[in-house]
C-alpha positions in Angstrom: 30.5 -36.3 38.0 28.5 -38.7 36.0 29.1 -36.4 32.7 32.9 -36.1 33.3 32.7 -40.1 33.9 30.9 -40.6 30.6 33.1 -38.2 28.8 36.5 -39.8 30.0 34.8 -43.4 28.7 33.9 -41.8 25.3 37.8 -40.2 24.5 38.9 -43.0 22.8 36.2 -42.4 20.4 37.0 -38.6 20.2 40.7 -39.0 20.2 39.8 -41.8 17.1 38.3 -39.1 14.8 40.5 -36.6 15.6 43.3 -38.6 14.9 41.9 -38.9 11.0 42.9 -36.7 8.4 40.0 -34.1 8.6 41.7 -31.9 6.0 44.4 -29.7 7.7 46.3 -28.7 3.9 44.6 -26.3 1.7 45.6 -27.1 -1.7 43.1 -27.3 -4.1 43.4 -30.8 -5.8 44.4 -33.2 -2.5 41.1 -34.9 -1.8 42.0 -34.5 1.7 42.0 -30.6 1.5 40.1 -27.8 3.8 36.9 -28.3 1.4 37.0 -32.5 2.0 37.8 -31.4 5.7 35.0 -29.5 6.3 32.6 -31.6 4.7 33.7 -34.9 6.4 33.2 -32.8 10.0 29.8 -31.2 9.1 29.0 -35.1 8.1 29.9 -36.2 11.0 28.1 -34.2 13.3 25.2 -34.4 11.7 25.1 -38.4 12.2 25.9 -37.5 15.9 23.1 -35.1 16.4 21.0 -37.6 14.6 22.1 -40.4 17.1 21.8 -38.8 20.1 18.1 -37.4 18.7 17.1 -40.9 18.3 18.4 -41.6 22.1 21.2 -43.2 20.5 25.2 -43.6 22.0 24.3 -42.4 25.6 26.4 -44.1 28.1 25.3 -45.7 31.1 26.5 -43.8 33.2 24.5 -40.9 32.0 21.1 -42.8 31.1 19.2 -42.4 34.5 19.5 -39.3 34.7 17.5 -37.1 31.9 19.3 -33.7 33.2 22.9 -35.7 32.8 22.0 -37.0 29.4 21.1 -33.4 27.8 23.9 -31.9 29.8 26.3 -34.8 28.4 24.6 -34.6 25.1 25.0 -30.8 24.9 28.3 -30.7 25.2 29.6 -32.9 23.4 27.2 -31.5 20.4 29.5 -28.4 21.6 33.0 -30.0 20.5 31.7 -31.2 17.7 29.8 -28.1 16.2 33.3 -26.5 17.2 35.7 -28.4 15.4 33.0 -28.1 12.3 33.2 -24.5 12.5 37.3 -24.8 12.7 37.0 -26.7 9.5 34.6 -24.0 8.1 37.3 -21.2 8.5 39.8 -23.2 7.1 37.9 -23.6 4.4 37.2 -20.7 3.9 40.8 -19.0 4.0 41.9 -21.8 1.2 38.7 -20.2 -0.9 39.4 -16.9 -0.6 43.4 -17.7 -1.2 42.0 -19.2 -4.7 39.5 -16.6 -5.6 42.0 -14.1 -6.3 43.1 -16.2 -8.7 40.0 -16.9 -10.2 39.0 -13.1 -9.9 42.0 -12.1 -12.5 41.3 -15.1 -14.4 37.5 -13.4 -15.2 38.9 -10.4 -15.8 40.9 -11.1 -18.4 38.8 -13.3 -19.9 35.9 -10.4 -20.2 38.6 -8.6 -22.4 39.1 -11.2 -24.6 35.2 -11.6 -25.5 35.3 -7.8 -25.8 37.8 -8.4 -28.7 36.1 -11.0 -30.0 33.1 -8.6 -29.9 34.6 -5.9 -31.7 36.4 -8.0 -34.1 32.9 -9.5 -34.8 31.5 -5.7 -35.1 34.0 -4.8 -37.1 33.4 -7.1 -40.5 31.9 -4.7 -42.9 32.8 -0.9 -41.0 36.4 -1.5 -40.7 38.4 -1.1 -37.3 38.0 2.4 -35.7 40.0 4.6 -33.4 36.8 4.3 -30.9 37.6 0.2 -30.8 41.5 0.5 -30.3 40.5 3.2 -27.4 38.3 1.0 -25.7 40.5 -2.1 -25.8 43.2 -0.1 -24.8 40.9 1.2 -21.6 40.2 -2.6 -21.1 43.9 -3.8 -20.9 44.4 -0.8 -18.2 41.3 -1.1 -16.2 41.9 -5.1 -16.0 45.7 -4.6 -15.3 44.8 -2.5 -12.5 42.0 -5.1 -10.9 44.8 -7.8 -11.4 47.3 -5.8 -9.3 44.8 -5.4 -6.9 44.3 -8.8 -6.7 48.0 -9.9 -6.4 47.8 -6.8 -3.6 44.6 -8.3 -1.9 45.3 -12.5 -2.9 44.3 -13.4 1.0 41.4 -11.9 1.2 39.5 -12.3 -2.2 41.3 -10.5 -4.7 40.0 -7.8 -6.5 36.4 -8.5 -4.6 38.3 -7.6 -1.3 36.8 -4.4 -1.4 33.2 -5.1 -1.4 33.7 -7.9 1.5 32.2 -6.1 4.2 33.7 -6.8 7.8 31.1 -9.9 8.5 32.9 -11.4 5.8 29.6 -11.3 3.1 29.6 -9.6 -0.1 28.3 -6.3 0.4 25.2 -5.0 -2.1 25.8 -1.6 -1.4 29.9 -1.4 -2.1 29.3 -3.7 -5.1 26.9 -1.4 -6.7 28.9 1.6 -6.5 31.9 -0.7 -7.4 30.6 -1.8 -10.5 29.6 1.8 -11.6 33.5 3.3 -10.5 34.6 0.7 -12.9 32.2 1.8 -15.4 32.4 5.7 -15.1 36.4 5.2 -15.3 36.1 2.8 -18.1 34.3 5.1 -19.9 36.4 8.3 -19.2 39.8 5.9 -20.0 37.6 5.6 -23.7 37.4 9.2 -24.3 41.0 10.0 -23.0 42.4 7.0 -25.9 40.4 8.8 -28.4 41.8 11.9 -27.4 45.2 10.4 -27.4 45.0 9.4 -31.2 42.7 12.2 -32.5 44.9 14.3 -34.9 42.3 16.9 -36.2 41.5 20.1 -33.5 37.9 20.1 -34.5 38.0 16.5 -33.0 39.9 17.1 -30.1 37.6 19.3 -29.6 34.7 17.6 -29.9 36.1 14.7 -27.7 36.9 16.8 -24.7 33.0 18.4 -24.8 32.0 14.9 -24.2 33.1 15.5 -21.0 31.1 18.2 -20.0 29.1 17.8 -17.2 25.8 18.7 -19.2 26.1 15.3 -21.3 26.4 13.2 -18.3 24.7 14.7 -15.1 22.4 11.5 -15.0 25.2 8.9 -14.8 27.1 11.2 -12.7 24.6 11.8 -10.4 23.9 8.1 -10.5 27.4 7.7 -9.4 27.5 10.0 -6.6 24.1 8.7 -5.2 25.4 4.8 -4.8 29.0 5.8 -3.8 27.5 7.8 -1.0 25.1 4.6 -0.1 28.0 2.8 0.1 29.5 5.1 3.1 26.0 5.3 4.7 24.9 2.1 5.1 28.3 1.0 6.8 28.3 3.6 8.8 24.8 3.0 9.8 24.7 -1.1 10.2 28.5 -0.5 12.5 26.3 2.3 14.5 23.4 -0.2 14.8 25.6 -3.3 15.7 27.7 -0.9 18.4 24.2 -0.4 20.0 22.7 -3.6 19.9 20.0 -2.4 17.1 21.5 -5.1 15.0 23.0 -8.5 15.5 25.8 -9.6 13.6 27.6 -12.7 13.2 30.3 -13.3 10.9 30.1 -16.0 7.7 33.0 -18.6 7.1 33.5 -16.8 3.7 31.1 -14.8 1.3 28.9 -16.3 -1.3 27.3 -14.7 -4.4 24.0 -14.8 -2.9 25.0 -12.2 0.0 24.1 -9.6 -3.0 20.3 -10.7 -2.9 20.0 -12.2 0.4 20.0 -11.0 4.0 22.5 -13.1 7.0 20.1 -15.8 6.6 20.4 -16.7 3.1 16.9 -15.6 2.7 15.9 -12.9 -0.7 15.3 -9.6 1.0 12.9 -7.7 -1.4 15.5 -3.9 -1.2 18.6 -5.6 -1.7 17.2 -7.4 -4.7 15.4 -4.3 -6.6 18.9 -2.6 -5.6 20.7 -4.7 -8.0 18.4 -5.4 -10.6 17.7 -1.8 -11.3 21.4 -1.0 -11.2 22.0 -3.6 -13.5 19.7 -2.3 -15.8 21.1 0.7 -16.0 24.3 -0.3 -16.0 23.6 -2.3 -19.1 21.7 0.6 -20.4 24.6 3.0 -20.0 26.9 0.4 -21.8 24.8 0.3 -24.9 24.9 4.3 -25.0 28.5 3.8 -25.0 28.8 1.5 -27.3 27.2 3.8 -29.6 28.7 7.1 -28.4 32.1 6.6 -27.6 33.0 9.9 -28.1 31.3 11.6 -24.8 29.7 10.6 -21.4 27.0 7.9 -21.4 24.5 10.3 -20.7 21.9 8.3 -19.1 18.2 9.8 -19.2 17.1 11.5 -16.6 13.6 8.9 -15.8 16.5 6.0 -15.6 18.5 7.7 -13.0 15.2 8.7 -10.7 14.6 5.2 -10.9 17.8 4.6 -9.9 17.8 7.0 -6.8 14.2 5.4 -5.9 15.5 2.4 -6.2 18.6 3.1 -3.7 16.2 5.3 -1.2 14.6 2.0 -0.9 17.8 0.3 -0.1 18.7 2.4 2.6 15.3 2.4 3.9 15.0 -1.1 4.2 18.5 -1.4 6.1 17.2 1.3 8.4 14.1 -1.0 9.2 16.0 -4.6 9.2 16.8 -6.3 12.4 15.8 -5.0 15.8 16.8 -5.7 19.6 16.2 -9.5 21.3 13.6 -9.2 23.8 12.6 -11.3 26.0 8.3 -11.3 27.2 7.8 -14.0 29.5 9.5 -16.5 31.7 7.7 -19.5 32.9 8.2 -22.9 34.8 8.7 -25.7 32.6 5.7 -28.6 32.9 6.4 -31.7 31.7 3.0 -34.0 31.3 1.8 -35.3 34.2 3.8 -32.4 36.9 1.8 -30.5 39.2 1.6 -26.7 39.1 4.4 -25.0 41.5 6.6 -22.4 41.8 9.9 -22.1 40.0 12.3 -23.3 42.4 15.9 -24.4 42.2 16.3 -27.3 39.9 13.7 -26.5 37.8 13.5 -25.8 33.7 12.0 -22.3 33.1 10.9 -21.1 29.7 11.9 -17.9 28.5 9.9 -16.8 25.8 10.2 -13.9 23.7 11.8 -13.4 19.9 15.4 -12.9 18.2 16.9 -14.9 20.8 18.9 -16.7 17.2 20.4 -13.6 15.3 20.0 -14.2 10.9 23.0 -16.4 10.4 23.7 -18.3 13.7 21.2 -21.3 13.4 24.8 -23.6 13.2 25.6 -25.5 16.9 28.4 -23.5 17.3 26.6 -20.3 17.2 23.9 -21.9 19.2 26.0 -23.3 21.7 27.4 -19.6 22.7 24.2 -19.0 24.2 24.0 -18.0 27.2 21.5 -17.1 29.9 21.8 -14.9 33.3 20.1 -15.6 35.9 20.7 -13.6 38.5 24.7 -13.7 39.1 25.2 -17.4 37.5 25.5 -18.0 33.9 23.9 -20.6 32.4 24.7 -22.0 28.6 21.7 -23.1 26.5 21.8 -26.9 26.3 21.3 -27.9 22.7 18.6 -30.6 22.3 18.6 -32.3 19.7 16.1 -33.6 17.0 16.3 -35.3 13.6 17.3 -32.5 11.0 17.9 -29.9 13.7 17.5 -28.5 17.0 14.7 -27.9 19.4 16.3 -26.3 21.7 17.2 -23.1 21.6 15.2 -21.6 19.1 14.3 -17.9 17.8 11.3 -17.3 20.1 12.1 -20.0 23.0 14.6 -21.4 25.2 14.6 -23.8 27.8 17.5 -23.6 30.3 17.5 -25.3 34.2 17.8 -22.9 37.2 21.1 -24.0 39.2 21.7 -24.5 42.6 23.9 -21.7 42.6 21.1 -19.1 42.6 19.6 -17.1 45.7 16.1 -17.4 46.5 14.0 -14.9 46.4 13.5 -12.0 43.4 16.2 -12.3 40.8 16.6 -10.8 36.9 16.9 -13.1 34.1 18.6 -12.0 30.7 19.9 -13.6 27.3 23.1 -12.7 25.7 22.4 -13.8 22.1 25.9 -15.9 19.7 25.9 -12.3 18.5 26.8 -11.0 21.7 23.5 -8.9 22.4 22.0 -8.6 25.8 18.0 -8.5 26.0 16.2 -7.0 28.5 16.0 -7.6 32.3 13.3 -10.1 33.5 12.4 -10.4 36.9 11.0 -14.1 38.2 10.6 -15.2 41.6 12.7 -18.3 42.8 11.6 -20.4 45.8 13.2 -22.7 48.1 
């Protein structure tokens, strides 16, 4: 009652913020847009969390009780992390609206530096059937990525295929992504060159260059990421589907995604995946550059590198993540408390690790918390602390043990922001 009091004397605060343009229109130049939005909400949260860390804005009607105060405290860290992840989304529809733009706009400008390049190459050698064929390759490869982004313009654009279903980049559809576009670049070369070649002898020699012989490497290469690309999301949606793997979805993706894991922390296999492929990418260009008139064919020791490089990949999604587990479950002691039983009332400690899935250190992730105990379900209270939380963390949670539950023997369990159940601990609860 006292929390409900407290919160009923704090609305006209609430209703006060709410009733300030927080960025509701997404277009790009108003400064009061989903970008200003969000960043006024995350702003002010943060100066709430730090308030009521420093025992700041409690109301009195709250203040003599210290389970009232975090309880009150808690949720109202709730609303607010919830209406900063509301702005997030926003904000993150508006930038994925404008990256289709911005994806086509990229696109075309890599085919005008690839004119300027061959313009450039061209001074002294003179302008070459191999130059107007791969120009001609670049206006149709880029015409089809900009349909695809006027196709896809809600969801990214042309990158809306290698957004995976958490709403990250995905390494593994970008890779094979970026070596379609190559490998179909390169044939769209051979097939202008064909198109213009006026000789038989040269026709002939154009259409060899597609022989499987002068390309097994970068084919292989091909095949090899393509088919990592079907793997691996068939075997993170297998691992999330059986709690192997907790997922929780991003406001929008980021370039980093490529190199990072959920976290935003550099995972050593998804960064060796790209580098490499990049490097041979780059290498294959070059051997196009100067063969135009067959199949990069990329050495043999490159593309083993390459397929180490991907085993690796796949190995390290294999080994990533793992199940929340919960190891021991304790009464909370404050200092100066004697040594008792849990009983109703009480604050246990449940101790044990991935309790906060890669991704889901925001309040609003934290706040969907939630622990059983026995038949009632009891959210996490967020406590907070200057520049974060201390409550609940990876490897601990605090929660109090309601009236509600039964004496006697009774199973305790954590359901995870990504929805993931841990085991089953039993405590004993006393009168």
């Amino acid at each position: 009652m006292a929390v409900q009091e407290a919160r009923r004397g704090s609305g006209s605060d609430r209703d006060a913020y709410e009733a300030a343009h927080g960025g509701g229109c997404t277009c790009g130049d108003c400064p009061h847009g989903a970008r200003e939005g969000h960043r006024r909400a995350v702003a002010a949260f943060l100066l709430r969390r730090d308030e009521f860390a420093a025992g700041q804005g409690l109301p009195a009607a709250v203040a003599h009780s210290a389970s009232a105060s975090r309880q009150w405290v808690s949720e109202e860290l709730t609303q607010s992390a919830e209406a900063v992840a509301e702005r997030g989304r926003a904000e993150g529809d508006a930038w994925l609206a404008a990256l289709g733009r911005r994806t086509a706009a990229v696109v075309w400008a890599a085919v005008v530096l690839l004119l300027l390049g061959q313009s450039l190459t061209a001074v002294g050698t003179g302008w070459s059937a191999a130059r107007t064929a791969g120009l001609a390759a670049a206006l149709v490869v880029a015409g089809a990525l900009t349909a695809a982004s006027w196709f896809h313009r809600a969801r990214g654009g042309a990158l809306a295929p290698v957004i995976g279903e958490d709403n990250r980049l995905s390494t593994s559809r970008a890779v094979a992504a970026a070596w379609v576009l190559f490998v179909a670049y390169a044939v769209l070369v051979l097939a202008g060159q064909l198109a213009v070649a006026s000789g038989h002898g040269r026709r002939d020699a154009l259409i060899s260059g597609l022989e499987l012989g002068r390309g097994t490497g970068a084919v292989t290469v091909l095949a090899v990421v393509c088919g990592i690309a079907v793997l691996v999301r068939r075997v993170v949606g297998l691992r999330v589907l059986g709690q192997r793997l907790q997922k929780v979805r991003a406001d929008r993706p980021r370039a980093s995604d490529l190199l990072t894991d959920d976290a935003g922390r550099g995972t050593f296999a998804d960064i060796q995946y790209v580098v490499i492929s990049t490097v041979a990418l780059v290498f294959a260009a070059v051997r196009l550059a100067r063969r135009p008139e067959q199949l990069p064919d990329l050495p043999w020791g490159l593309a083993v590198v390459v397929l180490v490089s991907a085993a690796t990949y796949v190995a390290g999604k294999y080994a990533e993540g793992g199940r929340p587990v919960i190891l021991s479950v304790v009464r909370a002691r404050e200092a100066g408390d004697l040594d008792a039983p849990i009983r109703t009332g009480d604050d246990i400690e449940i101790r044990g690790a991935g309790f906060v899935p890669p991704g889901a250190q925001r309040a609003d992730r934290l706040s969907r918390m939630v622990v059983r105990i026995g038949a009632v379900n009891v959210h996490v209270p967020l406590v907070p602390v200057t520049g974060g939380f201390s409550n609940p963390t990876d490897d601990l949670l605090t929660v109090p043990v309601p009236a509600d539950v039964e004496p006697g023997r009774v199973d305790v369990q954590v359901v995870t922001g990504a929805g993931v159940e841990t085991n089953r601990y039993a405590i004993d609860v006393t009168d």
